[in-house]
LUMTIDO-222940 format. One line per 10 residues: number of its first residue (from 1); for each residue z, y, x of N, C-alpha, C, O. Coordinates in steps of 0.1 Angstrom, whole numbers. Layout:
! residues N
NUM) Z/Y/X/Z/Y/X/Z/Y/X/Z/Y/X ~ ...
***
This chain:
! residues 227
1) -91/35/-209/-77/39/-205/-75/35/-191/-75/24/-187 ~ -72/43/-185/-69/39/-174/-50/39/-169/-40/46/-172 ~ -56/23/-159/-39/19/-155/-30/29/-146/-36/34/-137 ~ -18/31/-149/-12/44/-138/-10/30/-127/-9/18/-127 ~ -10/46/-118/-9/36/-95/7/35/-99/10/43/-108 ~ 13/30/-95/24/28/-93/27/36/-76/38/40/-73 ~ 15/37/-68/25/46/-55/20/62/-61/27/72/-58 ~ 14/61/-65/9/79/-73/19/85/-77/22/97/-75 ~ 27/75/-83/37/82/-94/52/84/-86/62/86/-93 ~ 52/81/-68/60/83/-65/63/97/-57/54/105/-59
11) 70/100/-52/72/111/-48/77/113/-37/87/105/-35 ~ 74/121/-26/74/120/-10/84/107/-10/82/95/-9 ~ 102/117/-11/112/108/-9/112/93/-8/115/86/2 ~ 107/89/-21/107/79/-32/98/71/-16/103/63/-8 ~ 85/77/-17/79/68/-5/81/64/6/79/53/10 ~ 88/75/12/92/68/26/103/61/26/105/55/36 ~ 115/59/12/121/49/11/121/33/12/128/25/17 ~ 106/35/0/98/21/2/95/14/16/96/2/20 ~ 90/27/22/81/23/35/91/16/44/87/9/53 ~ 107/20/44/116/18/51/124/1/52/131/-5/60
21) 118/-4/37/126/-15/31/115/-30/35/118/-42/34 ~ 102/-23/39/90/-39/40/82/-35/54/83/-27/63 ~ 75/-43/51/64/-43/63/51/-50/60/51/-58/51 ~ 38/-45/70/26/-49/68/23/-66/66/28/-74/73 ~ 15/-70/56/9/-77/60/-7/-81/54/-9/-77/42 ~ -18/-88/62/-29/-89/61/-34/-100/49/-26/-109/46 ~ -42/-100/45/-51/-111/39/-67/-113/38/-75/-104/35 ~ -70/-122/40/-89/-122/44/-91/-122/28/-82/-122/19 ~ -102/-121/26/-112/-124/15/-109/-136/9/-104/-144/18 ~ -109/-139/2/-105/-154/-6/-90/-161/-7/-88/-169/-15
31) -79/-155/4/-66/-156/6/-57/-159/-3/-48/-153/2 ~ -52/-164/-14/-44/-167/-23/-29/-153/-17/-28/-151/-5 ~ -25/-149/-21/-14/-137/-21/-1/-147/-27/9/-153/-21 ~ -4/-148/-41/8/-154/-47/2/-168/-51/-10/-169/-54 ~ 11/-178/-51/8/-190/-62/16/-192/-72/28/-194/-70 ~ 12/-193/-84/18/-197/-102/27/-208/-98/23/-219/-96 ~ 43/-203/-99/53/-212/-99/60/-212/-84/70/-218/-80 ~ 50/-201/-75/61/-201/-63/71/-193/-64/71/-182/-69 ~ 81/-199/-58/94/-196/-59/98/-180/-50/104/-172/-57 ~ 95/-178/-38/91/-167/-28/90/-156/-33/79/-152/-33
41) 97/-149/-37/93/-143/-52/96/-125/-44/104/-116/-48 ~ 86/-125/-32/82/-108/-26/75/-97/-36/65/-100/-42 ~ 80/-86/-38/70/-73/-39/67/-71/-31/72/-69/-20 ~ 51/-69/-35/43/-58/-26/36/-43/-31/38/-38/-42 ~ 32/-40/-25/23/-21/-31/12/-24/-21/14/-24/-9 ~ 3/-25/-26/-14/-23/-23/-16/-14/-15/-15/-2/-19 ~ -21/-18/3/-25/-4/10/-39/-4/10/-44/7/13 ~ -50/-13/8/-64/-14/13/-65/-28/2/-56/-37/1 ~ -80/-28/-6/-84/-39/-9/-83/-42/-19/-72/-37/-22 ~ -90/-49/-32/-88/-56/-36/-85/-65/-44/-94/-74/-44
51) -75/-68/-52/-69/-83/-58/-69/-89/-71/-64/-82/-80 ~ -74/-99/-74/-74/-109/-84/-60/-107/-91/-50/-103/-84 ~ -60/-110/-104/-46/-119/-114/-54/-127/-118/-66/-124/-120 ~ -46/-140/-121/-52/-149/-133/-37/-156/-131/-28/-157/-123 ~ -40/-163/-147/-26/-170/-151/-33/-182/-158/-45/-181/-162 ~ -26/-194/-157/-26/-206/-163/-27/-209/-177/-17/-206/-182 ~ -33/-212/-183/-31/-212/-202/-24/-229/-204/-22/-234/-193 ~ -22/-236/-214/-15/-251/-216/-28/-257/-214/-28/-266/-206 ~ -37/-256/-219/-49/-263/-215/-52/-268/-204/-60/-277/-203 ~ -47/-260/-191/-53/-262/-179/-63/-251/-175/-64/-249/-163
61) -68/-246/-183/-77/-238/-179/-69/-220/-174/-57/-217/-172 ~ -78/-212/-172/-71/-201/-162/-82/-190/-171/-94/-191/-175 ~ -71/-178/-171/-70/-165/-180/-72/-156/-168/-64/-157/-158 ~ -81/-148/-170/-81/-133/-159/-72/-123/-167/-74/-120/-179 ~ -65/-120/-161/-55/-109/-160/-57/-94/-158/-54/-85/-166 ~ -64/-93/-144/-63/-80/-144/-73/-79/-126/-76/-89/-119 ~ -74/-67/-123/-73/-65/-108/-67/-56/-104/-68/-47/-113 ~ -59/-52/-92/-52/-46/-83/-56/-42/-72/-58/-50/-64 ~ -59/-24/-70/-61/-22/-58/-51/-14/-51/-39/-16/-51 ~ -56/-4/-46/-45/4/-32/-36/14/-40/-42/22/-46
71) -27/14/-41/-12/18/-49/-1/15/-58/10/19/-62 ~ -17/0/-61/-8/-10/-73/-1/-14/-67/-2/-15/-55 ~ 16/-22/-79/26/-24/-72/22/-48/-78/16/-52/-88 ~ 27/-55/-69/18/-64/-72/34/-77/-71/39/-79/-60 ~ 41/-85/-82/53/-95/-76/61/-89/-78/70/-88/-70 ~ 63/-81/-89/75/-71/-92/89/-79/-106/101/-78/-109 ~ 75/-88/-113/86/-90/-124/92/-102/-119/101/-105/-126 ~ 91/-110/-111/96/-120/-106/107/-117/-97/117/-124/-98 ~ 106/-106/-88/112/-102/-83/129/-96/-87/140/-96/-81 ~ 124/-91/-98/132/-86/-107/144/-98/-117/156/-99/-119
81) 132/-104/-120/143/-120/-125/147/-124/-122/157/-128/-127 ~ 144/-127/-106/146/-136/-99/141/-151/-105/148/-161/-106 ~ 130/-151/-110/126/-162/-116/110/-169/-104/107/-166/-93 ~ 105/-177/-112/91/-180/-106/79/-172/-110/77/-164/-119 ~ 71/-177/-101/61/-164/-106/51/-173/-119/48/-185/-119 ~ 48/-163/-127/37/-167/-137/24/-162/-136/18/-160/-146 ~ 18/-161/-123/6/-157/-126/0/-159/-107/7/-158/-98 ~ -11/-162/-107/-15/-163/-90/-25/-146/-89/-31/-139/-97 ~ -23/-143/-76/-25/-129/-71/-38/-130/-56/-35/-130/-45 ~ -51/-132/-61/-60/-136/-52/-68/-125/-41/-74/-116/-47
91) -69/-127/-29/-72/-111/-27/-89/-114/-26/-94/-124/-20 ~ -97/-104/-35/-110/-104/-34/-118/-96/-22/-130/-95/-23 ~ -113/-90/-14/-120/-84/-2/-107/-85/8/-96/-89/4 ~ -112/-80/24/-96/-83/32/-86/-67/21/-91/-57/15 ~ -72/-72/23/-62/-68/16/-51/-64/21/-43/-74/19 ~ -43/-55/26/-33/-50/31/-21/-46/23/-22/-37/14 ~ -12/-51/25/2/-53/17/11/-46/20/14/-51/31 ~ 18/-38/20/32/-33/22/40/-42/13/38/-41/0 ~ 50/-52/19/58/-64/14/73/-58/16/75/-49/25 ~ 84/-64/7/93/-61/5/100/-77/4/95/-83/-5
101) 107/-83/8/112/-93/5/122/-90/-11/125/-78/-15 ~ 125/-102/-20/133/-99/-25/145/-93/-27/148/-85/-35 ~ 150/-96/-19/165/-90/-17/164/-69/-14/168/-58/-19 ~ 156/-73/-5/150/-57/-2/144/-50/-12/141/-38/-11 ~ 143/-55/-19/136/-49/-33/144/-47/-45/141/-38/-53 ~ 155/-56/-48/163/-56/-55/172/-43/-49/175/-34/-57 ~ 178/-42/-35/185/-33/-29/179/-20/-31/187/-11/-32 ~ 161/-17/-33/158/-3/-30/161/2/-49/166/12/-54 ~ 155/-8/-53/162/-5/-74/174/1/-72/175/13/-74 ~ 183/-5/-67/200/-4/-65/205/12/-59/214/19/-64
111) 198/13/-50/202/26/-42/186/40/-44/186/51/-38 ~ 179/35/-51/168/43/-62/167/44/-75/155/48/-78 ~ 173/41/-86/172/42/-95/163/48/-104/163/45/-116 ~ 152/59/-98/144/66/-101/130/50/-101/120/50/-108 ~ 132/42/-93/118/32/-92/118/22/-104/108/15/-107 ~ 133/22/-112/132/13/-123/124/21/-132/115/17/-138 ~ 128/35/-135/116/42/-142/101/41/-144/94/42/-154 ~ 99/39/-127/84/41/-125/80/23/-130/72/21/-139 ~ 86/14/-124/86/2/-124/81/-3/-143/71/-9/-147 ~ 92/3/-151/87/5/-164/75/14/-174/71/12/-185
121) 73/20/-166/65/32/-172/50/19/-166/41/17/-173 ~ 51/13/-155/39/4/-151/32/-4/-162/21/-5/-167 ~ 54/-13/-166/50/-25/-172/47/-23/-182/39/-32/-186 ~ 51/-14/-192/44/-10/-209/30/-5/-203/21/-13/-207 ~ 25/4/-196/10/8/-194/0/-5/-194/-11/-7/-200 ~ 8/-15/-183/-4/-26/-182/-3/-39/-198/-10/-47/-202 ~ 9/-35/-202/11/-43/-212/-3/-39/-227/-11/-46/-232 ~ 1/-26/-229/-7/-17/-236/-25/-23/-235/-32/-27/-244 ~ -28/-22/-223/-39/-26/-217/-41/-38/-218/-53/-41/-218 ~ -33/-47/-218/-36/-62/-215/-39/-65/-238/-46/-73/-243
131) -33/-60/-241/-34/-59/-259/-46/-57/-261/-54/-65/-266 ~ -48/-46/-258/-63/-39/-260/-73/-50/-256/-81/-52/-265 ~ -75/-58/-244/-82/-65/-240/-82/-75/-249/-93/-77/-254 ~ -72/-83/-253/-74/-96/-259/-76/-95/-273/-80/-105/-279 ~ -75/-80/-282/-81/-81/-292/-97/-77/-292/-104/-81/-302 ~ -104/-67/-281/-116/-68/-277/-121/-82/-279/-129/-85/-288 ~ -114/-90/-270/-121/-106/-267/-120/-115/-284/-126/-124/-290 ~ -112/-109/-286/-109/-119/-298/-119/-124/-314/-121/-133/-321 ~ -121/-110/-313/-135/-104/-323/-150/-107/-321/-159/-109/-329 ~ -151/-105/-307/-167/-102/-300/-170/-115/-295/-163/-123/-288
141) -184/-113/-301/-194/-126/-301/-195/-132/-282/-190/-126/-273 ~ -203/-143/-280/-202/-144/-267/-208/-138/-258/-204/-134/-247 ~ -222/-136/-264/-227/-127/-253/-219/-113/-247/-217/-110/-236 ~ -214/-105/-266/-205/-95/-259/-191/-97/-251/-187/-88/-244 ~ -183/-111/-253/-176/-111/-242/-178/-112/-228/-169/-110/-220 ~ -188/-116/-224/-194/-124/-213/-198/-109/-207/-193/-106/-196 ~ -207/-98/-215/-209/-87/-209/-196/-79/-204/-196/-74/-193 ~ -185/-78/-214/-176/-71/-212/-171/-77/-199/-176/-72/-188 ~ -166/-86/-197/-163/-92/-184/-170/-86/-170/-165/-81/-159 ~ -183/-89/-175/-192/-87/-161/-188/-66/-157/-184/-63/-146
151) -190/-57/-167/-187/-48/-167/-172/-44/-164/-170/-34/-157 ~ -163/-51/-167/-150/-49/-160/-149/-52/-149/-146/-44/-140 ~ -151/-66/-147/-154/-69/-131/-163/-57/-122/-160/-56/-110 ~ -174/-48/-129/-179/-46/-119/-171/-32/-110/-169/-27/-99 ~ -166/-30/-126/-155/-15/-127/-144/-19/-118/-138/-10/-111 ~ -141/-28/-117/-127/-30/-109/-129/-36/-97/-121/-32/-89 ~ -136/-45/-94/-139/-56/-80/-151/-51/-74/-149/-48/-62 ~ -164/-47/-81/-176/-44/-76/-173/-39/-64/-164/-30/-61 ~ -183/-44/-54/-184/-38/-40/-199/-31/-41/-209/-37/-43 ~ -199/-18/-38/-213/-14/-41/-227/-17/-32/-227/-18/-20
161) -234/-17/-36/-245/-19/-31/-250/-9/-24/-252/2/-30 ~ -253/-10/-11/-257/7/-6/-271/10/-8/-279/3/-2 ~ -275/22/-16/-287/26/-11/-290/19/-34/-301/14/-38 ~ -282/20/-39/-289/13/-53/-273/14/-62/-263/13/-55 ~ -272/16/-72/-262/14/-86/-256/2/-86/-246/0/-91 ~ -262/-6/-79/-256/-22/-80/-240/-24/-73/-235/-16/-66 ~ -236/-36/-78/-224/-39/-73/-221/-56/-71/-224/-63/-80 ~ -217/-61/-60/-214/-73/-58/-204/-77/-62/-194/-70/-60 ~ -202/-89/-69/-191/-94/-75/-187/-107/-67/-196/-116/-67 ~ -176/-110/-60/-175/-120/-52/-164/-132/-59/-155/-129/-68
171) -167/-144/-53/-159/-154/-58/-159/-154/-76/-149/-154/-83 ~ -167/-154/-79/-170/-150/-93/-178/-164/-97/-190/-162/-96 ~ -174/-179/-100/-185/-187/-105/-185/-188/-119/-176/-184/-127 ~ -199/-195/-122/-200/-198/-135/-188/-204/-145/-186/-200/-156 ~ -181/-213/-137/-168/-217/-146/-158/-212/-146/-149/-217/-153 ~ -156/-199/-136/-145/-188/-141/-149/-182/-156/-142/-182/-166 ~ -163/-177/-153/-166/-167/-166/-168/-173/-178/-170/-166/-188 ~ -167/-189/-180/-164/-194/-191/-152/-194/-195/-148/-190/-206 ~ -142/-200/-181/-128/-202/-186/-124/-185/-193/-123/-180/-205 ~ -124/-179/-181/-118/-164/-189/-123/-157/-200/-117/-147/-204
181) -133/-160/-205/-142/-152/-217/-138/-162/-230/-136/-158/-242 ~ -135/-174/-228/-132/-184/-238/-145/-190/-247/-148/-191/-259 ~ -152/-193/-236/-167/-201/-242/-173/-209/-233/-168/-209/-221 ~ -184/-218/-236/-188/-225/-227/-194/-221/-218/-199/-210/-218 ~ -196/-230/-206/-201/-229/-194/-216/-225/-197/-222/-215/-193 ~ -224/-237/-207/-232/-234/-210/-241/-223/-219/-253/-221/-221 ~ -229/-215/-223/-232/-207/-228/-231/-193/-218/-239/-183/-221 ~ -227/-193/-214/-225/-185/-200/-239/-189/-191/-242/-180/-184 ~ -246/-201/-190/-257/-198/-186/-267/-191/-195/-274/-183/-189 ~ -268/-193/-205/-278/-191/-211/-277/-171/-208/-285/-163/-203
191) -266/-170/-212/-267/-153/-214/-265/-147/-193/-263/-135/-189 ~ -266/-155/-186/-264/-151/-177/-282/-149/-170/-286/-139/-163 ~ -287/-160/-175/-303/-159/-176/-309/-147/-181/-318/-140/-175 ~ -302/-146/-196/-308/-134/-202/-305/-121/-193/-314/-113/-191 ~ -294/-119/-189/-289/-107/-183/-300/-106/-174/-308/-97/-173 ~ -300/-117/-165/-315/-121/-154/-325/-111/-154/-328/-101/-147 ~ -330/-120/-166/-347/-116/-170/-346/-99/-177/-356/-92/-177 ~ -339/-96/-179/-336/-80/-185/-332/-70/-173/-328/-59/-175 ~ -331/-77/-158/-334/-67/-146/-315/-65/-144/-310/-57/-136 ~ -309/-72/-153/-293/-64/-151/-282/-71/-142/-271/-67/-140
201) -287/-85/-136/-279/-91/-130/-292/-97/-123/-303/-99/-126 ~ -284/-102/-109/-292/-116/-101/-280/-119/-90/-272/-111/-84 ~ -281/-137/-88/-273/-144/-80/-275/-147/-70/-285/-145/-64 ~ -265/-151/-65/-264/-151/-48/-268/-138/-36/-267/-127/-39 ~ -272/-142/-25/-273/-155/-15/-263/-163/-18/-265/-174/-24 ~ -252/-159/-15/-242/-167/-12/-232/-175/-23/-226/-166/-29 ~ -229/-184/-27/-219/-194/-35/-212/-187/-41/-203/-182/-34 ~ -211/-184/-59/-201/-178/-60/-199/-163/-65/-189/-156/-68 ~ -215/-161/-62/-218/-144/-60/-221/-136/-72/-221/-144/-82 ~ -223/-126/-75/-233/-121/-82/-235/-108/-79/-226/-104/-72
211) -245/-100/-84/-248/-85/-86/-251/-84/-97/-260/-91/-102 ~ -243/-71/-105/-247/-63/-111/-253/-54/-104/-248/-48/-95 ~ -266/-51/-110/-280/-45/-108/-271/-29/-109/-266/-22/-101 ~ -273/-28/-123/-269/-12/-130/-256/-16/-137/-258/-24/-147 ~ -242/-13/-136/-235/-10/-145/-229/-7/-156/-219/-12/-162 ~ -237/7/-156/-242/14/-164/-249/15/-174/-246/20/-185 ~ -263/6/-170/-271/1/-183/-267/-14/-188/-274/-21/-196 ~ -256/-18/-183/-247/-31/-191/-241/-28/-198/-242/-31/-210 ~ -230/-18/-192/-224/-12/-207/-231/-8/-222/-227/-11/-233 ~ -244/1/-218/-251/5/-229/-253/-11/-236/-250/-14/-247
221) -259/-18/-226/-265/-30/-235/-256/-36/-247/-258/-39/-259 ~ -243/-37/-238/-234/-44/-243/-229/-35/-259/-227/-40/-270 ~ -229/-20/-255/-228/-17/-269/-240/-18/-276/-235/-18/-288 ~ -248/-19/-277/-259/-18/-285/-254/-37/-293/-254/-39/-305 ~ -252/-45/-283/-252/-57/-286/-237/-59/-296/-235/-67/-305 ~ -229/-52/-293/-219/-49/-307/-224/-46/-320/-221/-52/-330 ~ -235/-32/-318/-242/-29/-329/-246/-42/-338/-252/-41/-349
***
């Protein structure tokens, strides 16, 4: 299923309203956007790039959410509360923001009433989706969570490889894909090995990294490994 853009679903008008209310701003590769519990509580809409969710669980440990690229609307329900934020917003390649301060945001709802629409029609789509995912995870063995992961990630973050099917997965370590799959580290190596030696993954250069090889033939694997 795929997530609706939140700027797609706008209409000429509707856009150059937005565009009237924020202004640009940049983020490198690895940049934190939002932090869990800051108070600063800006919308932005995705022009270029990009972006991480993950949220906090009581344990301490940290839950992948989702990713966001160019038309996603990104700091909307905080905005909206006026509350703190619940979740941190990481940008995984550089990242270009059209920002809205709160107030400016709350003003364009006010004098648009057409964007609480769209605003809603978002939050049930991503909610919908976020359901689906955790009963996926909830059922499936580790290997197949560990795959599904890698396959989402590559669907959503993957930077492609030129000249090959592969895709680079950045800032991605071993104890992310434990915490977010809900299994051990060590067990995350073991099947990360396996994926290895079966031609479908390999790590590095760099700290943090990975490639998916083929995509494509992960997913198959992965269903067959439901089988």
């Amino acid at each position: 299923m795929a997530i609706l853009c939140f700027w797609d679903m706008l209409d000429d008008t509707e856009k150059a309203a937005l565009g009237g209310f924020g202004r640009t701003r940049a983020y490198r590769a690895g940049q934190r956007l939002v932090a869990e519990t800051d108070v600063d509580c800006w919308t932005g809409v995705i022009a270029e790039g990009t972006c991480r969710v993950t949220g906090g669980r009581e344990d301490g440990s940290r839950s992948y959410l989702a990713a966001r690229g160019p038309g996603d609307i990104i700091g909307e329900m905080a905005a909206v509360r006026g509350a703190r934020r619940t979740a941190e917003v990481t940008a995984v390649t550089r990242v270009v923001v059209h920002v809205l301060p709160a107030s400016k945001f709350q003003r364009l709802l006010e004098t648009h009433p057409s964007f609480t629409r769209h605003l809603l029609t978002v939050a049930l789509d991503r909610l919908q989706e976020a359901d689906r995912r955790r009963s996926e995870l909830a059922v499936a063995a580790t290997e197949v969570r560990l795959n599904r992961m890698l396959v989402r990630l590559a669907r959503t973050e993957g930077v492609p490889v030129p000249g090959s099917r592969g895709v680079v997965l950045h800032g991605v370590a071993q104890t992310d894909l434990a915490e977010w799959c809900g299994v051990s580290r060590a067990s995350v190596q073991r099947q990360l090995r396996r994926l290895a030696a079966e031609g479908l993954l390999r790590a590095g250069p760099r700290r943090r990294e990975l490639t998916v090889l083929d995509p494509d033939e992960l997913t198959a694997s992965t269903a067959r490994a439901k089988a």
